[in-house]
C-alpha positions in Angstrom: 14.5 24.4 14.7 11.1 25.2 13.3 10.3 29.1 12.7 7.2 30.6 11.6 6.9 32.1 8.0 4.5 33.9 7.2 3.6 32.7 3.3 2.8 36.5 1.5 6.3 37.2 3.0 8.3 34.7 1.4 10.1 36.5 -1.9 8.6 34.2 -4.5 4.9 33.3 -4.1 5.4 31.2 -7.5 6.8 28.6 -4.6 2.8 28.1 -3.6 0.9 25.2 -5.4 -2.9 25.0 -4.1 -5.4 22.4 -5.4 -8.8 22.6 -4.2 -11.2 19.4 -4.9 -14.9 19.7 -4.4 -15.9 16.1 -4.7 -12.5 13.6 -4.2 -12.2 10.8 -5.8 -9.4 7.5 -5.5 -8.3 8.9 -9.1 -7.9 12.3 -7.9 -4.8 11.2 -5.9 -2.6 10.7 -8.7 -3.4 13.7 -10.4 -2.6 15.7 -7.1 0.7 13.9 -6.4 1.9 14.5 -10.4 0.7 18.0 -10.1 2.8 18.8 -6.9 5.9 16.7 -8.2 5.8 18.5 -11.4 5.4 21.7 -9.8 8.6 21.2 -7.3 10.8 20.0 -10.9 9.4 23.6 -12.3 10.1 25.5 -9.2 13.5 23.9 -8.8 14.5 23.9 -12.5 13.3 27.9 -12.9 15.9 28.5 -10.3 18.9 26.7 -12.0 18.5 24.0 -9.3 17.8 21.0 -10.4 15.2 18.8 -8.2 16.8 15.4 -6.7 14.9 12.7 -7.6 15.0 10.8 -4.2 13.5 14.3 -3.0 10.9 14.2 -5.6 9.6 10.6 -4.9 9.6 12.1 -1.4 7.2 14.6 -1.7 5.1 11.8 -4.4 4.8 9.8 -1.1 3.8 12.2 1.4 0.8 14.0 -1.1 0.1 10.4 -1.4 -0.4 9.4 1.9 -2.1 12.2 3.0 -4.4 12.7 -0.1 -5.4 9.0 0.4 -5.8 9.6 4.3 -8.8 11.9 3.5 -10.0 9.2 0.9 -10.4 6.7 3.6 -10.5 8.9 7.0 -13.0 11.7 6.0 -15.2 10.7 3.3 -19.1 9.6 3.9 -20.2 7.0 1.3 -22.3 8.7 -0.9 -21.4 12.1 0.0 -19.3 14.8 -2.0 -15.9 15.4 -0.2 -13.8 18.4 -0.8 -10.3 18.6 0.1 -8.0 21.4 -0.1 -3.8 20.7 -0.5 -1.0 23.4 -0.2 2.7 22.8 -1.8 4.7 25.6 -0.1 8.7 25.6 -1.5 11.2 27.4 0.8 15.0 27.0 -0.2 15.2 23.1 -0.3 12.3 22.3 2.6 8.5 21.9 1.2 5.6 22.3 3.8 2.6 20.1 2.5 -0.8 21.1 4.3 -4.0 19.1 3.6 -7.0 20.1 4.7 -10.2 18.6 4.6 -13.6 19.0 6.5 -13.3 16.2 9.2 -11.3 19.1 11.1 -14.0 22.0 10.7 -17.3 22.7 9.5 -16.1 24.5 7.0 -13.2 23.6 4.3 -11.0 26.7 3.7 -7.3 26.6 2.4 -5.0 28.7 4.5 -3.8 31.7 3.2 -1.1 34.8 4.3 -1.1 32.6 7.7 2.3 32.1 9.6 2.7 28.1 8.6 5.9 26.2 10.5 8.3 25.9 8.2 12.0 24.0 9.1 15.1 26.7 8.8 18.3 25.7 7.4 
């Protein structure tokens, strides 16, 4: 079942990793993905839950896919590219939103929107 939850309502916001890139680059994808890995060990490890590492690589593949779906979907050769990603921990699920600006004119990372997040 997927509820809506709305992100300044969730009890911790230290859950919320944003990254926002104003020119993305192909070595700009490994950054992101260590950045969001490491930020799920700290969130998990802050709460005397340790992260599973099949979990982890998880989460390494899907920033990776998507980071390098922009790299190849929504760039113009020659052209700066921004991109926009949002890590969202709730309990054990973590909702990954990219954004980029092959969807709108304008790039802007949500924020205090309801996001679908899965329920327990």
């Amino acid at each position: 079942m997927i509820t809506p939850v709305r992100l300044h309502d969730q009890p911790d916001t230290q859950t919320l990793w944003r990254k926002e890139v104003d020119q993305l680059a192909p070595q700009d994808v490994a950054l992101i993905r260590n950045g969001a890995v490491a930020h799920c060990r700290d969130i998990r490890f802050a709460h005397n839950r340790p992260a599973d590492d099949n979990a982890l690589d998880d989460v390494a593949l899907v920033v990776t896919e998507l980071v390098t779906n922009v790299l190849k979907h929504a760039t113009t050769p020659g052209a700066p590219t921004p991109m926009g990603i949002l890590l969202a921990l709730h309990g054990d699920d973590v909702l990954v939103v990219v954004s980029d600006p092959s969807c709108c004119p304008t790039l802007k990372m949500p924020t205090n929107r309801a996001l679908a997040m899965p329920t327990s």
